[in-house]
N, C-alpha and C positions, 0 to 999 in steps of 0.2 A: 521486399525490404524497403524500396523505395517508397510504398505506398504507407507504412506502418511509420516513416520519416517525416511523410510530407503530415499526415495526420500528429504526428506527436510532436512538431517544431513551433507552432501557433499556441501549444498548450504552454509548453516550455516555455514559452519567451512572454505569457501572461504572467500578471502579477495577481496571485491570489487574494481576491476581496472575498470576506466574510462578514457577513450583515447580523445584528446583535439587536435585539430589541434593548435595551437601557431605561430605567428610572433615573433621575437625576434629583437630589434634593441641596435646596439651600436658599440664599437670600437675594432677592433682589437689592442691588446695591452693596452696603455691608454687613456682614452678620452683628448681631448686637455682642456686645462687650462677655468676654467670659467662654466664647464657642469661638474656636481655631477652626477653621475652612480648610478643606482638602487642597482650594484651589483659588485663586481670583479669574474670572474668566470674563467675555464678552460677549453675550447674546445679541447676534445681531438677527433683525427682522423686519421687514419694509424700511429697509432704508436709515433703520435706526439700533443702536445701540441701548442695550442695557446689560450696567454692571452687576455680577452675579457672582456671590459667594456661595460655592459648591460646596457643602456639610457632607455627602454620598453620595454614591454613584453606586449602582448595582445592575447586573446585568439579569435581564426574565425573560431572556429567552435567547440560545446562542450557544455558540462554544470560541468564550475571547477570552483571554488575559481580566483579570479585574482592572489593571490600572490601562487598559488601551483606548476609550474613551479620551480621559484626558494627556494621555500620552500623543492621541493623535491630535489633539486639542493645541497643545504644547507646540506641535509642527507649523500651525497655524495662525499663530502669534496671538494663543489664546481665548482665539476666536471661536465660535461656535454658532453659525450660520444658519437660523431655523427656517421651515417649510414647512406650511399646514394651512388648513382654512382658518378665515378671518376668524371665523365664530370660535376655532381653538384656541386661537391663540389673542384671544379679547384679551385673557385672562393675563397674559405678559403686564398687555399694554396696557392695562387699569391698575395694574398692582401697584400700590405706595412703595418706596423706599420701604428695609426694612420685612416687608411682606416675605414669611413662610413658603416657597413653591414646592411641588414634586411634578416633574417633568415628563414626561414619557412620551417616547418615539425611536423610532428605526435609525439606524447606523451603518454608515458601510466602514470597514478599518481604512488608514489611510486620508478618509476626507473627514474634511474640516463643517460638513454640515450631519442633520439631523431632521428627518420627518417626524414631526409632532402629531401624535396622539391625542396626546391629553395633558392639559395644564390643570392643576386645581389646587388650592389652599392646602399647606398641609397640616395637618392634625396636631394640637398643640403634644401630645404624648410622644409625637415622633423628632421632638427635639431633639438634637444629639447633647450626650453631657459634655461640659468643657474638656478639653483637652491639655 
């Protein structure tokens, strides 16, 4: 009994993290006039900030809540703290105001950052209609 104790107490007293792969779609800056954003948020990455209006958020791979991304986001002060190679995330840092992204990378529930994938322009089709 004691042994099935000392094994079960370290589990118990962790906090369950579950890791989500996520798409993120929206504006660098502000969305253009006419499209409601899910969200206002703050991309931070070497040291810098950029303002990012979230149109979707979608989960491809995982088993989370749909709104836990920016819920945990929310805890954060909005923040959203990326990590990736330079060459991924060029794409952030050249992008105009205004510029179309879709996001993708890794997640743990809980924290306020995100392992970047892939950044790339998104598709003019995959605008969201006004809300």
């Amino acid at each position: 009994m004691l042994a099935t104790s000392l094994c079960a107490g370290p589990r118990a007293d962790a906090a369950i993290i579950w890791r989500a792969n996520w798409r993120l779609e929206g504006y660098v800056g502000q969305a253009p006039a006419g499209i409601t954003p899910d969200a206002h948020i703050v991309l931070q990455y070497a040291g810098k900030d950029y303002p990012f209006d979230v149109t979707k958020t979608v989960v491809t791979a995982g088993r989370v809540p749909k709104g836990q991304l920016l819920g945990d986001i929310e805890h954060h002060q909005m923040k959203l703290q990326l990590h990736g190679t330079a060459k991924t995330l060029a794409v952030l840092r050249k992008a105009s105001p205004g510029a179309n992204l879709l996001i993708s990378g890794h997640h743990d529930t809980g924290s306020g950052e995100m392992h970047v994938t892939k950044i790339s322009g998104a598709p003019t089709d995959s605008v969201p209609p006004a809300k």
